[in-house]
py3Dmol code that shows the C-alpha trace and the ligand (Angstrom):
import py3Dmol

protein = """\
ATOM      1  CA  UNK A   1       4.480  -0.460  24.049  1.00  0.00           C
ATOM      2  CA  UNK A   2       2.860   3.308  24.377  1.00  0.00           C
ATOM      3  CA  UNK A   3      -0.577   3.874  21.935  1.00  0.00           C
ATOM      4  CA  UNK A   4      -0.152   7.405  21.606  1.00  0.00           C
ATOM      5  CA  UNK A   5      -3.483   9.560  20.259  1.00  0.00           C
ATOM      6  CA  UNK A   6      -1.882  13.032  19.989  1.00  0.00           C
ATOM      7  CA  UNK A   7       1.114  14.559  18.047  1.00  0.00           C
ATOM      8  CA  UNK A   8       1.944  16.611  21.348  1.00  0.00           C
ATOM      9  CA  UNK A   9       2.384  13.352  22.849  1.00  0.00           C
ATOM     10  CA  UNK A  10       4.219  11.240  20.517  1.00  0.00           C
ATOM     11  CA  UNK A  11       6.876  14.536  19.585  1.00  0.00           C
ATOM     12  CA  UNK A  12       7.292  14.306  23.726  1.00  0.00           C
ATOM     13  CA  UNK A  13       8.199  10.954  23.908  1.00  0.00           C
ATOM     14  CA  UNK A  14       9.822  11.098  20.381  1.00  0.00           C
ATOM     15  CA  UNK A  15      12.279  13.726  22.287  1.00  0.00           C
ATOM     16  CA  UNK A  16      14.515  10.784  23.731  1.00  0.00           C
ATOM     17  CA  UNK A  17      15.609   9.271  20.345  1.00  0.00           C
ATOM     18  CA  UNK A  18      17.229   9.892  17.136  1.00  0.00           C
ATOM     19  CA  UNK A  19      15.902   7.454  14.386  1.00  0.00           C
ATOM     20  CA  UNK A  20      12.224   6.715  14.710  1.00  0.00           C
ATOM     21  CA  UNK A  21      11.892   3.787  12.379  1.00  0.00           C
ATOM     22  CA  UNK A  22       8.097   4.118  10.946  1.00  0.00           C
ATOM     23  CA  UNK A  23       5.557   2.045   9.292  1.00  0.00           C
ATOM     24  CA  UNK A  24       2.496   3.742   8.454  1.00  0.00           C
ATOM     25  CA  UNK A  25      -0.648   1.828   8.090  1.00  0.00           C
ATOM     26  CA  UNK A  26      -4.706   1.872   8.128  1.00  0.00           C
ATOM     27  CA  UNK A  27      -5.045  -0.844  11.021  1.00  0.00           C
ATOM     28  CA  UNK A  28      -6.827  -4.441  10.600  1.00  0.00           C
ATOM     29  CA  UNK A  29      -3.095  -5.390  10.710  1.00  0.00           C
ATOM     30  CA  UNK A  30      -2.390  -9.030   9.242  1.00  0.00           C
ATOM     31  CA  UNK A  31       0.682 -10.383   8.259  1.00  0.00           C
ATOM     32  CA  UNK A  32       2.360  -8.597   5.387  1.00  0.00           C
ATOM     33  CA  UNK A  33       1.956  -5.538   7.838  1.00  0.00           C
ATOM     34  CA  UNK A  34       3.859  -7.301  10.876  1.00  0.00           C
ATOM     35  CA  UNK A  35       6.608  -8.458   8.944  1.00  0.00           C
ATOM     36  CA  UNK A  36       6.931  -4.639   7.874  1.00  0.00           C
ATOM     37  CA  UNK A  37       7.404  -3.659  11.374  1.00  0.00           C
ATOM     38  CA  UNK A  38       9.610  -6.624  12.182  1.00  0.00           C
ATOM     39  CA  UNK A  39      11.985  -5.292   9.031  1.00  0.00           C
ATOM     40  CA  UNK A  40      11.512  -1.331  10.703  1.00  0.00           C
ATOM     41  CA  UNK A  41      12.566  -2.781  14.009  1.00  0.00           C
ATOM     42  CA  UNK A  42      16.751  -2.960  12.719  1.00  0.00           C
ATOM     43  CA  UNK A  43      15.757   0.203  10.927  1.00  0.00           C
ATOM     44  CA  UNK A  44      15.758   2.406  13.860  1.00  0.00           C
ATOM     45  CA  UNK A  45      16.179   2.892  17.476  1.00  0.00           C
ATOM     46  CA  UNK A  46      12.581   3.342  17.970  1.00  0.00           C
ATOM     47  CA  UNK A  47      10.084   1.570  15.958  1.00  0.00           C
ATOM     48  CA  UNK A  48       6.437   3.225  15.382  1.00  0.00           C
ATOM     49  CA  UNK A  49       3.408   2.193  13.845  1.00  0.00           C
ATOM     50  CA  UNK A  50       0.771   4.672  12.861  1.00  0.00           C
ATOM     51  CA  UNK A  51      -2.788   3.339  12.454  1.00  0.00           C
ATOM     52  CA  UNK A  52      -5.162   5.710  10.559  1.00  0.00           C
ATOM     53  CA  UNK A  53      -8.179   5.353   8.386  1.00  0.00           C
ATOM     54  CA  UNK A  54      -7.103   8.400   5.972  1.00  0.00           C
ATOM     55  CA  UNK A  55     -10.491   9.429   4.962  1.00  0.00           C
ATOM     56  CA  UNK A  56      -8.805  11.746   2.068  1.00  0.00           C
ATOM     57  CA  UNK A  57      -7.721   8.911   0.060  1.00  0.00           C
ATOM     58  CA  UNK A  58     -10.908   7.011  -0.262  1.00  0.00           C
ATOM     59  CA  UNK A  59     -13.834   8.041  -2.916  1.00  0.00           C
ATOM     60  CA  UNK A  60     -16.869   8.933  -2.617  1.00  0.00           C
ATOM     61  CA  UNK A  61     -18.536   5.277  -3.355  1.00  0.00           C
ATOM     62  CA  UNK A  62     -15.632   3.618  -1.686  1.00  0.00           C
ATOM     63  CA  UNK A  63     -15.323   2.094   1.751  1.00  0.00           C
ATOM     64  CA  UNK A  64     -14.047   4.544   4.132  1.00  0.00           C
ATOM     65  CA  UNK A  65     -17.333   4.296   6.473  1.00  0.00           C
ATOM     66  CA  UNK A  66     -16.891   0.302   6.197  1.00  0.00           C
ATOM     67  CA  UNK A  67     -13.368  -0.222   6.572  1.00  0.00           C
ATOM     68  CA  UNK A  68     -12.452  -2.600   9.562  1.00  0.00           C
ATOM     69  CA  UNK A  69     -11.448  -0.789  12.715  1.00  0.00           C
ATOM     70  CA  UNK A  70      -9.774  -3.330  15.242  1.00  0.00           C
ATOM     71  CA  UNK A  71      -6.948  -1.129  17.288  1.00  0.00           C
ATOM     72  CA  UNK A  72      -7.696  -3.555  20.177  1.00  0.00           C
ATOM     73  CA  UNK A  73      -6.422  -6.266  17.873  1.00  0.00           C
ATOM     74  CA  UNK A  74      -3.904  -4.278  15.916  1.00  0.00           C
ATOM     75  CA  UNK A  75      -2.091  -3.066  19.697  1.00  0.00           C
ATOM     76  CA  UNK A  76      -1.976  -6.715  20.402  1.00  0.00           C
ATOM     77  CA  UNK A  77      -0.379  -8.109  17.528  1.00  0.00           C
ATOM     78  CA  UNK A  78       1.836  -4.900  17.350  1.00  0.00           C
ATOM     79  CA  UNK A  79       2.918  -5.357  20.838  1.00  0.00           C
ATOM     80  CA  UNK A  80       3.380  -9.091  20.671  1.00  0.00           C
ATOM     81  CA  UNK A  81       6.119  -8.091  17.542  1.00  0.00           C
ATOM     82  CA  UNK A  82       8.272  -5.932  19.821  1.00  0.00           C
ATOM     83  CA  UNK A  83       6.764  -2.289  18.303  1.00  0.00           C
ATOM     84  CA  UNK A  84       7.478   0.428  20.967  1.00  0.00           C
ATOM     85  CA  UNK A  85       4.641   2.876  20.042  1.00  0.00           C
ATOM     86  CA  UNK A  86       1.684   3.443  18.055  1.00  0.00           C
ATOM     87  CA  UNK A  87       0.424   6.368  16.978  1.00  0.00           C
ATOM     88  CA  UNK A  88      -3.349   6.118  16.661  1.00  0.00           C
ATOM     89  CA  UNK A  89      -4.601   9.985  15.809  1.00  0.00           C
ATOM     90  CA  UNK A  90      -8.600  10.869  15.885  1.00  0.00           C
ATOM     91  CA  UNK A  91      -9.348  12.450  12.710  1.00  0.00           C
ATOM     92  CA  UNK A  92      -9.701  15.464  14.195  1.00  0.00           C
ATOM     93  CA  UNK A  93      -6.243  15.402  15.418  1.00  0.00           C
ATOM     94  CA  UNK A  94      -4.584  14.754  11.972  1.00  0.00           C
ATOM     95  CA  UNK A  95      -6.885  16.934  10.518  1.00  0.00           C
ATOM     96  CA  UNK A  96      -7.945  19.829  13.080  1.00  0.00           C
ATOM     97  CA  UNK A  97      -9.176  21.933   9.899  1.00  0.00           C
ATOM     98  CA  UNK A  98     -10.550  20.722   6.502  1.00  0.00           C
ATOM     99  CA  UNK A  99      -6.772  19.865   5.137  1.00  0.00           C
ATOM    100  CA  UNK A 100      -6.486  22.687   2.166  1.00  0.00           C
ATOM    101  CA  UNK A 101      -2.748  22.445   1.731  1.00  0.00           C
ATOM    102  CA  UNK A 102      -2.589  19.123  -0.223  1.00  0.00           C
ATOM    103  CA  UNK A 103       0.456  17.095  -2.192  1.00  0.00           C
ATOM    104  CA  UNK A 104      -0.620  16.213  -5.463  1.00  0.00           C
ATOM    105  CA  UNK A 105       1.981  14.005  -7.206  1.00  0.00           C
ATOM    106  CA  UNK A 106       2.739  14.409 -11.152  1.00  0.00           C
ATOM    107  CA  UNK A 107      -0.233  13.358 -13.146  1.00  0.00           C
ATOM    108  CA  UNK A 108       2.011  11.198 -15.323  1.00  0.00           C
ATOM    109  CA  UNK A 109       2.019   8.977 -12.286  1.00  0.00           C
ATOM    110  CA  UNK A 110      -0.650   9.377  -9.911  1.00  0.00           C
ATOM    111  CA  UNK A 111      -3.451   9.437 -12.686  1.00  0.00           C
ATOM    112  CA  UNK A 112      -2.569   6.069 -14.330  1.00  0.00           C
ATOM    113  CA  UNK A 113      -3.489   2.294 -12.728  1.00  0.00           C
ATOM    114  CA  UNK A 114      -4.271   3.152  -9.817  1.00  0.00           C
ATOM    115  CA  UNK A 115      -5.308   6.666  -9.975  1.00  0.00           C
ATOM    116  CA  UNK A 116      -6.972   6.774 -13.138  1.00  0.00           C
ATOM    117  CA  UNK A 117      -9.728   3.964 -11.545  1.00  0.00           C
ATOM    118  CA  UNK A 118      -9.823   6.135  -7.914  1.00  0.00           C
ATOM    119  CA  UNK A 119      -9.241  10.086  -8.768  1.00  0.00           C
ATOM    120  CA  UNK A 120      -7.226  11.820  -5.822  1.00  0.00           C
ATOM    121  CA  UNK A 121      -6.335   8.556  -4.132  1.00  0.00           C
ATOM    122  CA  UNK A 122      -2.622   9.406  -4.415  1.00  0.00           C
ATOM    123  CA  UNK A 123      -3.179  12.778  -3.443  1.00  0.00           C
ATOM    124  CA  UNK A 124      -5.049  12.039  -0.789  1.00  0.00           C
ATOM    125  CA  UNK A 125      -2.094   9.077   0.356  1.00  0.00           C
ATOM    126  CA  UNK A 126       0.799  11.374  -0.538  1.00  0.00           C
ATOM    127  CA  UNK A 127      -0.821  13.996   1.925  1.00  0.00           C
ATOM    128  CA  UNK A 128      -1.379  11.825   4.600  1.00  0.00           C
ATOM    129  CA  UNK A 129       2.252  10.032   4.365  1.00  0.00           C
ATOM    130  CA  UNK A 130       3.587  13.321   4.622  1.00  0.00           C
ATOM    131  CA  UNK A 131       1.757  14.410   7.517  1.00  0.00           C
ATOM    132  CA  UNK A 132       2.474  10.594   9.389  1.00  0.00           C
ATOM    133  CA  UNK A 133       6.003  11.232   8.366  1.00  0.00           C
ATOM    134  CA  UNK A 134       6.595  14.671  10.095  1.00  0.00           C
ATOM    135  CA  UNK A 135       4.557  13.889  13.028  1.00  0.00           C
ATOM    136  CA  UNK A 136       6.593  10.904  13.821  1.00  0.00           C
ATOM    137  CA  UNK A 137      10.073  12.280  13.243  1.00  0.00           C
ATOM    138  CA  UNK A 138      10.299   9.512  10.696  1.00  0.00           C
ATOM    139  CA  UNK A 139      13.996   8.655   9.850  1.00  0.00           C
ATOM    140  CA  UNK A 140      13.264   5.355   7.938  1.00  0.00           C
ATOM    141  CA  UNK A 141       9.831   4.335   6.678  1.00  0.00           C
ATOM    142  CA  UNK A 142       8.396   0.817   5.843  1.00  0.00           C
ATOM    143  CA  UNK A 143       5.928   0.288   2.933  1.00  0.00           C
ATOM    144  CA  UNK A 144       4.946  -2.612   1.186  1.00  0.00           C
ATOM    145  CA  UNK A 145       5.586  -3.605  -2.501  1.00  0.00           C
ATOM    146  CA  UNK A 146       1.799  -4.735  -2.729  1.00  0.00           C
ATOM    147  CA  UNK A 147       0.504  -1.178  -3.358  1.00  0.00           C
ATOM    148  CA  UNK A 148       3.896  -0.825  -5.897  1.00  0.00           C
ATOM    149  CA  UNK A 149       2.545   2.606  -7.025  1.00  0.00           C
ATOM    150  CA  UNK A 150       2.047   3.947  -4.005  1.00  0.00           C
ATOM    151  CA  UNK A 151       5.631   2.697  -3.103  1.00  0.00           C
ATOM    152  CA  UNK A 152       6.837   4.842  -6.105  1.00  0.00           C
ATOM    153  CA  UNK A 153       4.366   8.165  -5.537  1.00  0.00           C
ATOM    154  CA  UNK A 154       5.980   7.975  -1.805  1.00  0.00           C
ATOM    155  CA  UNK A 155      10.020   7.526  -2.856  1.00  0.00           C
ATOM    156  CA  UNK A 156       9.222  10.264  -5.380  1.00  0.00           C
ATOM    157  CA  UNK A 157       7.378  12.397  -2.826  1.00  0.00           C
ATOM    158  CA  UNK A 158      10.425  12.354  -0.399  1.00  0.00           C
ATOM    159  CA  UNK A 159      13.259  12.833  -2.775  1.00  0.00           C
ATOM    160  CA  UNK A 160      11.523  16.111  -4.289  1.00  0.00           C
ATOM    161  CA  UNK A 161      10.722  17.452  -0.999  1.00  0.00           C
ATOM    162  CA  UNK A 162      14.266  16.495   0.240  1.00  0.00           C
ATOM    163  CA  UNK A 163      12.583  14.545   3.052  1.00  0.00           C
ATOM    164  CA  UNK A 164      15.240  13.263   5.568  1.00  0.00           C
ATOM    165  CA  UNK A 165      13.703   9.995   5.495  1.00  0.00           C
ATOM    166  CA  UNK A 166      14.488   6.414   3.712  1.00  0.00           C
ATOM    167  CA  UNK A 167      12.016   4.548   2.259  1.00  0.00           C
ATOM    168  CA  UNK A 168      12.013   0.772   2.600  1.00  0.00           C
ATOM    169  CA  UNK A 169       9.867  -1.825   0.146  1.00  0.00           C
ATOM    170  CA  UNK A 170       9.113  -5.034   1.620  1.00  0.00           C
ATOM    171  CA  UNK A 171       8.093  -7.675  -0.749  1.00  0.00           C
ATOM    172  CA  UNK A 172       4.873  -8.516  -0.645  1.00  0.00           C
ATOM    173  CA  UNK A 173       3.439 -11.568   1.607  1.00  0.00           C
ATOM    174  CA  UNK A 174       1.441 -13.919   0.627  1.00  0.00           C
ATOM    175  CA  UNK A 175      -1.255 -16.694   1.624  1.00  0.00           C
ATOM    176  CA  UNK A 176       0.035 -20.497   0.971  1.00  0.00           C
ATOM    177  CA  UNK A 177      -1.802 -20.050  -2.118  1.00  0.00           C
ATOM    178  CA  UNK A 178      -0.386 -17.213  -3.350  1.00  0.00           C
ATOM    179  CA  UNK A 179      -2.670 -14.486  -2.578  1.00  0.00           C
ATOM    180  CA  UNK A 180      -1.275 -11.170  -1.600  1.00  0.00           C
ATOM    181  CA  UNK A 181      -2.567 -10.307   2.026  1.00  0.00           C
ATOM    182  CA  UNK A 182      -4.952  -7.361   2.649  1.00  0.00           C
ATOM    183  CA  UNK A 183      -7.114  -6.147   4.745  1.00  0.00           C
ATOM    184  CA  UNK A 184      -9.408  -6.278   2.112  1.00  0.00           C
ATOM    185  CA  UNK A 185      -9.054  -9.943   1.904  1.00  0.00           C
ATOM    186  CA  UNK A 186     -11.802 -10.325   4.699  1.00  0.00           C
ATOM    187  CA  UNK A 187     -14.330  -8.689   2.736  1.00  0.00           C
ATOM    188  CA  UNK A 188     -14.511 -11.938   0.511  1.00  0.00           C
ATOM    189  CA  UNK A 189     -17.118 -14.881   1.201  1.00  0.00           C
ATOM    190  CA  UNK A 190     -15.058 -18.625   1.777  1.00  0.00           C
ATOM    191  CA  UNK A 191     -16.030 -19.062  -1.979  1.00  0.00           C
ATOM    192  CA  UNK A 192     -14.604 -15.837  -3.287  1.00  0.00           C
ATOM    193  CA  UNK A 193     -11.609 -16.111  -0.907  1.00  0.00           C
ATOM    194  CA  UNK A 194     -10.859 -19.913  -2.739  1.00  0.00           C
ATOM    195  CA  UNK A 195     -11.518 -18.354  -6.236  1.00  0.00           C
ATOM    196  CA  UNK A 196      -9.644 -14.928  -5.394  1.00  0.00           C
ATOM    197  CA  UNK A 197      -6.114 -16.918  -6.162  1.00  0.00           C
ATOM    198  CA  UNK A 198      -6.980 -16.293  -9.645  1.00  0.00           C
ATOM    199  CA  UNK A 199      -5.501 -13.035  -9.476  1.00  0.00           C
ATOM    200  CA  UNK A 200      -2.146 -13.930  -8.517  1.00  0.00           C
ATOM    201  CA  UNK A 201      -2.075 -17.136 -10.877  1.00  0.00           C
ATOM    202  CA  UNK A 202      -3.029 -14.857 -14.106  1.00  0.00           C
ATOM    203  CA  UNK A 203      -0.188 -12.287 -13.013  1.00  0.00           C
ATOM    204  CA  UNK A 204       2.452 -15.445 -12.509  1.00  0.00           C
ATOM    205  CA  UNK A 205       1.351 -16.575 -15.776  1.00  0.00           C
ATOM    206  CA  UNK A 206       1.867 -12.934 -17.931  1.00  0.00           C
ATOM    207  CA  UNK A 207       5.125 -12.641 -16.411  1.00  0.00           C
ATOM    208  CA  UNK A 208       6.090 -16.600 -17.160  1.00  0.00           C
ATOM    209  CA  UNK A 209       5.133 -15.391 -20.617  1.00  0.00           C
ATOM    210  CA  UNK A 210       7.596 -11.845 -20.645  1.00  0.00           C
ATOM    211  CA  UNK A 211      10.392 -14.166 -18.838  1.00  0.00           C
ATOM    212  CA  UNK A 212      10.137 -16.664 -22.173  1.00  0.00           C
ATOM    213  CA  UNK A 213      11.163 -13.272 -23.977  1.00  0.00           C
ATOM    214  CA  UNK A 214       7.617 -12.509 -25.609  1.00  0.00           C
ATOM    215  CA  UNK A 215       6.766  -8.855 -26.030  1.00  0.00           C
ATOM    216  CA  UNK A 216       3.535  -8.734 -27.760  1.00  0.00           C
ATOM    217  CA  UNK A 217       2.492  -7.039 -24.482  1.00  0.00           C
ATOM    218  CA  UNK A 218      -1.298  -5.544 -25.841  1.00  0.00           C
ATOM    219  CA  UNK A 219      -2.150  -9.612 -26.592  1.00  0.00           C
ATOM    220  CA  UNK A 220      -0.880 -10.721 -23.186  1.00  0.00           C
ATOM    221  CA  UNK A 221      -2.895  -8.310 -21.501  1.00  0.00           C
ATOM    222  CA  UNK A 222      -5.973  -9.022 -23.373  1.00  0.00           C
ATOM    223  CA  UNK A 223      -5.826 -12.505 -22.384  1.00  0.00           C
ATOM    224  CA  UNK A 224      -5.213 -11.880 -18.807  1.00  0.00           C
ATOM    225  CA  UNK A 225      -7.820  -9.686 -18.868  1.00  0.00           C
ATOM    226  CA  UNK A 226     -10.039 -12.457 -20.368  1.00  0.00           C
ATOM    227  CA  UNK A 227      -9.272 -15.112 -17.852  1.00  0.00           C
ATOM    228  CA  UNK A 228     -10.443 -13.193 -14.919  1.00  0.00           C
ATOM    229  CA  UNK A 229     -13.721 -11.769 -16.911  1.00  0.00           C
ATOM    230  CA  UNK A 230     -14.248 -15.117 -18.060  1.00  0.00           C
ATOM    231  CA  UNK A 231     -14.365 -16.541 -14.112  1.00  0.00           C
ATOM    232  CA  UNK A 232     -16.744 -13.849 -12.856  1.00  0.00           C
ATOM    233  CA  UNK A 233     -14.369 -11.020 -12.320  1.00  0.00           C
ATOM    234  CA  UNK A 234     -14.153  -7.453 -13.154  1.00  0.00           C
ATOM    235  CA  UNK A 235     -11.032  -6.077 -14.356  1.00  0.00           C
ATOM    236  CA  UNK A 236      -9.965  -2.568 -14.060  1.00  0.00           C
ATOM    237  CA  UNK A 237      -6.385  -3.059 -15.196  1.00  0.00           C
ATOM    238  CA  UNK A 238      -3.833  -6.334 -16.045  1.00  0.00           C
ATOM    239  CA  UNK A 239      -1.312  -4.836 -17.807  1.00  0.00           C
ATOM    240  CA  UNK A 240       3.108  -5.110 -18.047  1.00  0.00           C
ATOM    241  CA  UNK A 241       5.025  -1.800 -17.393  1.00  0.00           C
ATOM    242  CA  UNK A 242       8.440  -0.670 -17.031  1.00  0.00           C
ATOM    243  CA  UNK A 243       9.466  -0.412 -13.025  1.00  0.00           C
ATOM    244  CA  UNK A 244      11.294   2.539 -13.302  1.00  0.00           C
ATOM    245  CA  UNK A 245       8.079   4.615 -13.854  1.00  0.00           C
ATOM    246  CA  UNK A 246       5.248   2.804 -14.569  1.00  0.00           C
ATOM    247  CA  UNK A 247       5.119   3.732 -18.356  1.00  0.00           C
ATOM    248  CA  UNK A 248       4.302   1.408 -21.194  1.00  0.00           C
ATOM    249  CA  UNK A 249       7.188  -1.004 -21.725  1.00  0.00           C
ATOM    250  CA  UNK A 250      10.051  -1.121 -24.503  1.00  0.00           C
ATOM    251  CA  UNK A 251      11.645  -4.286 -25.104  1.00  0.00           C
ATOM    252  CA  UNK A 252      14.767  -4.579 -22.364  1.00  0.00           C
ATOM    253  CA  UNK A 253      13.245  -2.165 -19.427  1.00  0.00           C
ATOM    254  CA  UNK A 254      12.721  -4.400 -16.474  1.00  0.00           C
ATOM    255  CA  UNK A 255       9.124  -5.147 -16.123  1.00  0.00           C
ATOM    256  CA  UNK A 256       6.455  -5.234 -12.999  1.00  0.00           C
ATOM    257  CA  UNK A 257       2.797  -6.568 -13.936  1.00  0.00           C
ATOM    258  CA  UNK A 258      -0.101  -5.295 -12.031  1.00  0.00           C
ATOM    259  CA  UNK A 259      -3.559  -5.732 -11.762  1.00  0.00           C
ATOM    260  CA  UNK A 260      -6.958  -4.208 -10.209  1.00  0.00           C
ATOM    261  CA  UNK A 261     -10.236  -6.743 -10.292  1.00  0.00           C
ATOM    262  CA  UNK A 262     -13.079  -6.759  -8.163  1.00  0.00           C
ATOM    263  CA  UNK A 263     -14.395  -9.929  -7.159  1.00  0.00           C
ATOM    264  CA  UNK A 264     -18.078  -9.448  -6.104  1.00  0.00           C
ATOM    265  CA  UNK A 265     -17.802  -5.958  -4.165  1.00  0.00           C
ATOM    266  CA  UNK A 266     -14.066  -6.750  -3.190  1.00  0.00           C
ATOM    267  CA  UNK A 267     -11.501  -4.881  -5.630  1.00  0.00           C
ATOM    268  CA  UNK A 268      -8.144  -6.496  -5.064  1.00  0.00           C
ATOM    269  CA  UNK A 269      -4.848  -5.228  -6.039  1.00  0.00           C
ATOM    270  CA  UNK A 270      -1.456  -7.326  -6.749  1.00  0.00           C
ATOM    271  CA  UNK A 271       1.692  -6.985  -8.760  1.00  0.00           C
ATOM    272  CA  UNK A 272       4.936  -9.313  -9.613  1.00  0.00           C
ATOM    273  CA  UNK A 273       8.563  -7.957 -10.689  1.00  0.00           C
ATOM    274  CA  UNK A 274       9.127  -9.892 -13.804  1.00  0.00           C
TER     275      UNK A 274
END
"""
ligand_1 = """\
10
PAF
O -1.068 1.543 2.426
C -1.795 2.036 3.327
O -2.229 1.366 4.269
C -2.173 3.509 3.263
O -2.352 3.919 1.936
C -1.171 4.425 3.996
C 0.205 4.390 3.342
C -1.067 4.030 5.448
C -1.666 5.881 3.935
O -2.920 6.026 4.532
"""
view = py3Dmol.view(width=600, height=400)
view.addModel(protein, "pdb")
view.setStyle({"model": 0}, {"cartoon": {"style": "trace"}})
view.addModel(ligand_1, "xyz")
view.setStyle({"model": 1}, {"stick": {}})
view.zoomTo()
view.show()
């Protein structure tokens, strides 16, 4: 495995094949993000993983200064998987000068769930994934379903640009009790990490609820949103939409539930196709 810190590099080692297969990522890999690259690794002829901490997407009271850096770690695991290089860029490499030319996605998307709790986070991911997606020649790209809107701001990204890339969704994996992994998963204490399964119980439960055909979507919400406040958390969003384009749902569109909830300082996302 090569860890490659420069674009000049990777393009000249990128020179001897046709269909990098890519999977972009922030580092303090776990598992969700190794079984992405074990997916890109049929995807391609040359698998890459691209560890950045994308300082553009986070706020200004967010964790960018705090997020884990572990590339000793994240080469191991990477290399113990079979990837054949990494791309680990300094910031001053990705970004040389302040990064003016910037993809903003359609506000009908990027300034709902998601972006309407974190303002410019899509932007600020849509530019990046761009950028990781030209500098590595990407031919096939690996995301996970866990950040589903991001998922969708990306496939919508490429097709309107007329990227030559295909985008891959992974489902998302999970701890024996159900938790989506994360990276910010090791943020929580041991007794927030046993009462963080809350979040992926109350989803399983609204969608057990729009699988038994109900549709009064505002009440199921509200009471999902009542379970967590009522055990300590903080809610941003719990709420049913259709999958297609994460707009409020009309009975028969096919239905993904998400949430946002902090948990002491920890905001955790998850979602489930219904
Ligand atoms: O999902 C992530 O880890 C990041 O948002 C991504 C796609 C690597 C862009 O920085």
């Amino acid at each position: 495995m090569k860890l490659i810190h420069t674009i000049s590099d990777l393009h000249s080692l990128l020179g001897a094949y046709r269909h990098p297969a890519v999977v972009p990522t922030m580092g303090n890999l776990h598992a969700g993000h190794i079984a992405l690259v074990q997916a890109a690794k049929s995807l391609g002829d040359v698998t890459v993983a691209t560890v950045f901490v994308n300082r553009l997407q986070f706020g200004p009271n967010e964790d960018f200064d705090t997020y884990p850096r572990t590339l000793e770690q994240d080469c191991a695991k990477l290399e113990e998987v079979g990837c054949d290089i990494v791309f680990a860029p300094a910031e001053k490499e990705l970004y040389p000068q302040p990064q003016t030319f910037l993809v903003q996605p359609p506000p009908a998307l990027a300034n709902i769930l998601e972006g309407e709790f974190r303002p410019g986070f899509f932007t600020g991911v849509a530019t990046v994934v761009m950028k990781l997606l030209s500098a590595t020649q990407a031919r096939t790209a690996v995301f996970g379903k866990k950040d589903y809107q991001q998922l969708m701001v990306i496939r919508q990204m490429v097709q309107q640009f007329a990227m030559p890339v295909d985008i891959v969704g992974l489902d998302t994996r999970r701890a024996d009790d159900g938790l989506a992994m994360s990276s910010r998963n090791g943020y929580l204490s041991s007794s927030e990490r046993q009462a963080a399964v809350l979040l992926s119980q109350t989803l399983k439960t609204f969608a057990d609820a729009l699988r038994s055909g109900r549709t009064d979507y505002a009440a199921l919400e509200a009471q999902a949103m009542q379970t967590l406040t009522d055990a300590g958390w903080k809610p941003d969003y719990v709420t049913a939409r259709r999958r297609t384009d994460l707009q409020a749902p009309h009975n028969g569109d096919a239905l993904v539930v998400l949430a946002a909830a902090r948990l002491g300082t920890t905001r955790l996302i998850d979602n489930l196709e219904v």
